[in-house]
N, C-alpha and C positions, 0 to 999 in steps of 0.2 A: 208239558204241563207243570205248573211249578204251583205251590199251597204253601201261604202261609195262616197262621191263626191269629187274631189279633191279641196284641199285646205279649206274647212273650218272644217273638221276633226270631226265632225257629223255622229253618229253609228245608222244604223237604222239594226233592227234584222226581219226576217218574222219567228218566230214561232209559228205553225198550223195556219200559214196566216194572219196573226196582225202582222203591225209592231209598234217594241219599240223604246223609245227614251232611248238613254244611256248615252249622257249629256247633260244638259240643258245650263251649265256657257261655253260651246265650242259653242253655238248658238253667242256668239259677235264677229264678223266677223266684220273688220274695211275696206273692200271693197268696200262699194255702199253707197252710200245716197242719200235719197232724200229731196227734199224740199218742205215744205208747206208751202206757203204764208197764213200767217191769217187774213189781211188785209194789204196792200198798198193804199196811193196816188199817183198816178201819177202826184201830181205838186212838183215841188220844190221848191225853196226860190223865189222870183224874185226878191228878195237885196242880197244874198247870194249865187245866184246859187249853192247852195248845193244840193247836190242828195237825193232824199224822203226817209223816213227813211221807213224800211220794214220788221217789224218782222217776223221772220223763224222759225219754231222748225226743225228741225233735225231727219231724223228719218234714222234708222239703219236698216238695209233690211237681212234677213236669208233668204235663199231660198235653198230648198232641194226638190230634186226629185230622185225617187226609183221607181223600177220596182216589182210589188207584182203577184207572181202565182196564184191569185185570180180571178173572174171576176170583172168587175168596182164595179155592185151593191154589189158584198162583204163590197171592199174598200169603198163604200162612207156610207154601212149603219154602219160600223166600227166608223166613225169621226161623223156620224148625230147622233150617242145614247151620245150624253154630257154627262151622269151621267155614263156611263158605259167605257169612255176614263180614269180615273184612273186605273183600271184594266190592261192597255196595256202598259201607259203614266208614270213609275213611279213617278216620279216626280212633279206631277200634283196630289195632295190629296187629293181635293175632287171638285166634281161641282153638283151643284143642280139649279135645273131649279124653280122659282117662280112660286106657284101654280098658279096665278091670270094672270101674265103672261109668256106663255110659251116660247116668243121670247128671253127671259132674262134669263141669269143662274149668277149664282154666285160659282165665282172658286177661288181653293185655290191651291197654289204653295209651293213645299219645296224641298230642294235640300240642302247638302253640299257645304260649299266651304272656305276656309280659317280657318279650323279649326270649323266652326260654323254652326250651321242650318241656313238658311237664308227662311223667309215667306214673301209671297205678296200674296196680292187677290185680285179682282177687278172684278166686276161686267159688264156683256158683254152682247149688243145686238145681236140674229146672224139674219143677212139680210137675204133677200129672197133667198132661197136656187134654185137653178136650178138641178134637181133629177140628180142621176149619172155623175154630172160634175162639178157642183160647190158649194164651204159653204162657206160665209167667214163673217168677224164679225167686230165689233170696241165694244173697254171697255167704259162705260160710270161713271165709279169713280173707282177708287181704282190705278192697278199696269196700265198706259199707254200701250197699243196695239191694233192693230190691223193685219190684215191678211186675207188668204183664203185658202184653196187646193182645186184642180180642181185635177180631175181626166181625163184622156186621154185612150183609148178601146187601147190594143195592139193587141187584141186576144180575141176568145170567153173566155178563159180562164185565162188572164192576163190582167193586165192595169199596167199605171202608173201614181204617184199619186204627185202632186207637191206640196209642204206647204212653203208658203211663210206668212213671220212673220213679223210685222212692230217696232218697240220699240224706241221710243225715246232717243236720245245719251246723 
Protein backbone atom coordinates (compact mmCIF):
# COMPACT_ATOMS: atom_id res chain seq x y z
CA UNK A 1 0.00 0.00 0.00
CA UNK A 2 1.80 3.07 -0.89
CA UNK A 3 -0.08 7.13 0.38
CA UNK A 4 0.74 9.98 -1.05
CA UNK A 5 -0.99 13.52 -0.08
CA UNK A 6 -1.48 15.82 -2.48
CA UNK A 7 0.67 18.46 -3.25
CA UNK A 8 3.68 18.16 -1.35
CA UNK A 9 4.74 14.87 -3.14
CA UNK A 10 6.01 12.93 0.09
CA UNK A 11 6.12 8.84 -0.52
CA UNK A 12 5.21 6.88 2.45
CA UNK A 13 5.42 2.86 1.77
CA UNK A 14 3.57 0.31 4.45
CA UNK A 15 5.77 -2.81 3.97
CA UNK A 16 4.93 -5.69 6.55
CA UNK A 17 3.28 -2.52 8.20
CA UNK A 18 6.25 0.09 8.82
CA UNK A 19 6.09 2.84 6.87
CA UNK A 20 9.13 4.50 4.93
CA UNK A 21 10.22 7.74 4.13
CA UNK A 22 11.28 8.02 0.43
CA UNK A 23 12.48 11.58 0.39
CA UNK A 24 13.53 13.68 2.91
CA UNK A 25 14.61 17.15 0.38
CA UNK A 26 10.58 16.75 -0.94
CA UNK A 27 9.66 17.44 2.87
CA UNK A 28 10.16 21.63 2.02
CA UNK A 29 6.88 22.67 1.16
CA UNK A 30 6.59 26.53 0.79
CA UNK A 31 2.84 26.46 2.09
CA UNK A 32 2.33 27.34 5.72
CA UNK A 33 4.19 29.20 8.21
CA UNK A 34 4.28 29.77 11.34
CA UNK A 35 5.39 32.42 13.59
CA UNK A 36 7.30 32.49 16.83
CA UNK A 37 7.59 35.54 18.70
CA UNK A 38 10.93 35.34 20.88
CA UNK A 39 10.27 38.36 22.49
CA UNK A 40 8.29 41.59 21.81
CA UNK A 41 7.58 44.96 23.54
CA UNK A 42 4.61 46.21 23.30
CA UNK A 43 5.63 50.07 23.50
CA UNK A 44 6.77 51.93 20.84
CA UNK A 45 8.75 55.13 20.39
CA UNK A 46 6.75 57.93 22.02
CA UNK A 47 9.12 60.59 19.76
CA UNK A 48 8.87 58.44 16.82
CA UNK A 49 5.88 56.48 16.96
CA UNK A 50 7.47 53.78 15.37
CA UNK A 51 6.18 50.38 15.66
CA UNK A 52 8.19 47.84 18.39
CA UNK A 53 10.60 45.91 16.80
CA UNK A 54 9.65 42.03 17.12
CA UNK A 55 11.89 39.39 16.40
CA UNK A 56 10.32 36.19 14.50
CA UNK A 57 12.00 32.99 13.40
CA UNK A 58 10.12 31.48 10.69
CA UNK A 59 9.40 28.04 10.72
CA UNK A 60 8.25 25.83 7.83
CA UNK A 61 5.59 23.34 8.62
CA UNK A 62 5.60 19.48 6.78
CA UNK A 63 2.62 17.72 7.73
CA UNK A 64 1.80 14.30 6.46
CA UNK A 65 -0.92 11.84 7.27
CA UNK A 66 -1.37 8.01 6.21
CA UNK A 67 -3.53 5.49 6.93
CA UNK A 68 -1.47 2.12 8.14
CA UNK A 69 -3.29 -1.55 8.29
CA UNK A 70 -1.93 -1.73 11.63
CA UNK A 71 -3.41 -1.27 14.96
CA UNK A 72 -2.59 2.21 16.64
CA UNK A 73 -0.09 0.34 19.26
CA UNK A 74 1.82 -1.16 16.16
CA UNK A 75 2.18 2.37 14.86
CA UNK A 76 3.14 4.23 17.86
CA UNK A 77 5.56 1.47 19.27
CA UNK A 78 7.17 1.77 15.55
CA UNK A 79 8.01 5.86 16.25
CA UNK A 80 8.56 5.29 20.30
CA UNK A 81 11.77 2.69 19.67
CA UNK A 82 14.21 5.91 18.46
CA UNK A 83 17.12 3.66 17.91
CA UNK A 84 15.24 1.41 15.85
CA UNK A 85 13.48 4.21 13.33
CA UNK A 86 16.70 4.07 11.08
CA UNK A 87 15.67 0.59 10.08
CA UNK A 88 12.31 2.01 8.41
CA UNK A 89 13.64 5.79 8.09
CA UNK A 90 16.27 5.54 5.56
CA UNK A 91 17.52 8.50 5.64
CA UNK A 92 17.85 8.99 9.24
CA UNK A 93 21.51 7.11 10.17
CA UNK A 94 21.50 6.70 13.22
CA UNK A 95 19.98 7.76 16.78
CA UNK A 96 21.06 6.75 20.06
CA UNK A 97 19.47 7.62 23.06
CA UNK A 98 22.03 9.00 26.14
CA UNK A 99 22.58 6.51 28.77
CA UNK A 100 22.14 8.93 31.71
CA UNK A 101 19.33 10.49 30.05
CA UNK A 102 16.88 8.58 28.42
CA UNK A 103 14.49 11.66 27.26
CA UNK A 104 17.56 12.73 24.89
CA UNK A 105 18.75 11.06 21.84
CA UNK A 106 21.17 12.15 19.54
CA UNK A 107 20.35 11.80 15.64
CA UNK A 108 22.11 11.77 12.56
CA UNK A 109 20.68 12.52 9.11
CA UNK A 110 22.05 11.71 5.42
CA UNK A 111 20.36 12.07 2.34
CA UNK A 112 21.55 12.87 -1.30
CA UNK A 113 20.87 15.91 -2.99
CA UNK A 114 22.75 18.06 -5.57
CA UNK A 115 25.12 15.70 -6.40
CA UNK A 116 26.36 15.44 -2.63
CA UNK A 117 25.75 13.77 0.56
CA UNK A 118 24.49 16.32 2.76
CA UNK A 119 24.65 15.48 7.08
CA UNK A 120 22.99 17.27 10.06
CA UNK A 121 22.57 15.96 13.47
CA UNK A 122 21.19 17.50 16.36
CA UNK A 123 20.40 16.52 19.55
CA UNK A 124 16.52 16.19 20.64
CA UNK A 125 14.36 16.15 23.76
CA UNK A 126 11.17 13.92 23.34
CA UNK A 127 8.34 15.32 25.71
CA UNK A 128 6.05 13.65 27.58
CA UNK A 129 4.80 11.11 25.48
CA UNK A 130 0.72 10.34 25.65
CA UNK A 131 0.83 6.18 24.87
CA UNK A 132 -0.99 5.35 21.46
CA UNK A 133 -1.59 8.98 20.49
CA UNK A 134 1.00 11.28 20.87
CA UNK A 135 5.22 11.68 20.64
CA UNK A 136 6.55 14.85 19.79
CA UNK A 137 9.89 16.48 20.48
CA UNK A 138 12.14 19.90 20.07
CA UNK A 139 16.18 19.76 19.06
CA UNK A 140 18.08 21.28 21.64
CA UNK A 141 21.59 21.96 19.43
CA UNK A 142 22.56 20.94 16.45
CA UNK A 143 20.10 20.73 13.05
CA UNK A 144 16.86 23.25 14.29
CA UNK A 145 13.37 21.09 14.60
CA UNK A 146 10.70 20.26 15.99
CA UNK A 147 7.38 18.26 15.73
CA UNK A 148 4.96 15.26 16.80
CA UNK A 149 2.83 12.38 15.29
CA UNK A 150 -0.38 11.59 16.94
CA UNK A 151 -1.88 8.73 16.05
CA UNK A 152 -5.85 8.44 15.47
CA UNK A 153 -7.92 4.49 16.02
CA UNK A 154 -9.56 3.96 12.61
CA UNK A 155 -10.29 0.48 13.48
CA UNK A 156 -9.30 -2.32 15.78
CA UNK A 157 -7.01 -3.01 12.96
CA UNK A 158 -5.85 0.28 11.52
CA UNK A 159 -5.07 3.83 12.39
CA UNK A 160 -3.82 6.81 11.15
CA UNK A 161 -0.81 8.34 11.78
CA UNK A 162 -0.07 12.14 11.43
CA UNK A 163 3.91 13.51 11.50
CA UNK A 164 4.03 16.99 11.39
CA UNK A 165 7.59 18.52 11.33
CA UNK A 166 8.67 21.98 12.33
CA UNK A 167 12.11 23.49 10.46
CA UNK A 168 13.09 26.68 10.35
CA UNK A 169 13.07 28.72 6.77
Amino acid sequence: MTRTRPGNGILFSSIASIPTWRSYHSLRRQSRFFRIPYGSSKRSSVFTGSKPFSPVMEWQDCTVKMELDVPISVAYNCYSDREAIPRWMPFISSVKILEDKPDISQWSLKYEAFGRDIEFSWLARNMQPTPNQKIHWRSLEGLPNRGAVRFYPKGPSSCIVEAIKLMPQ
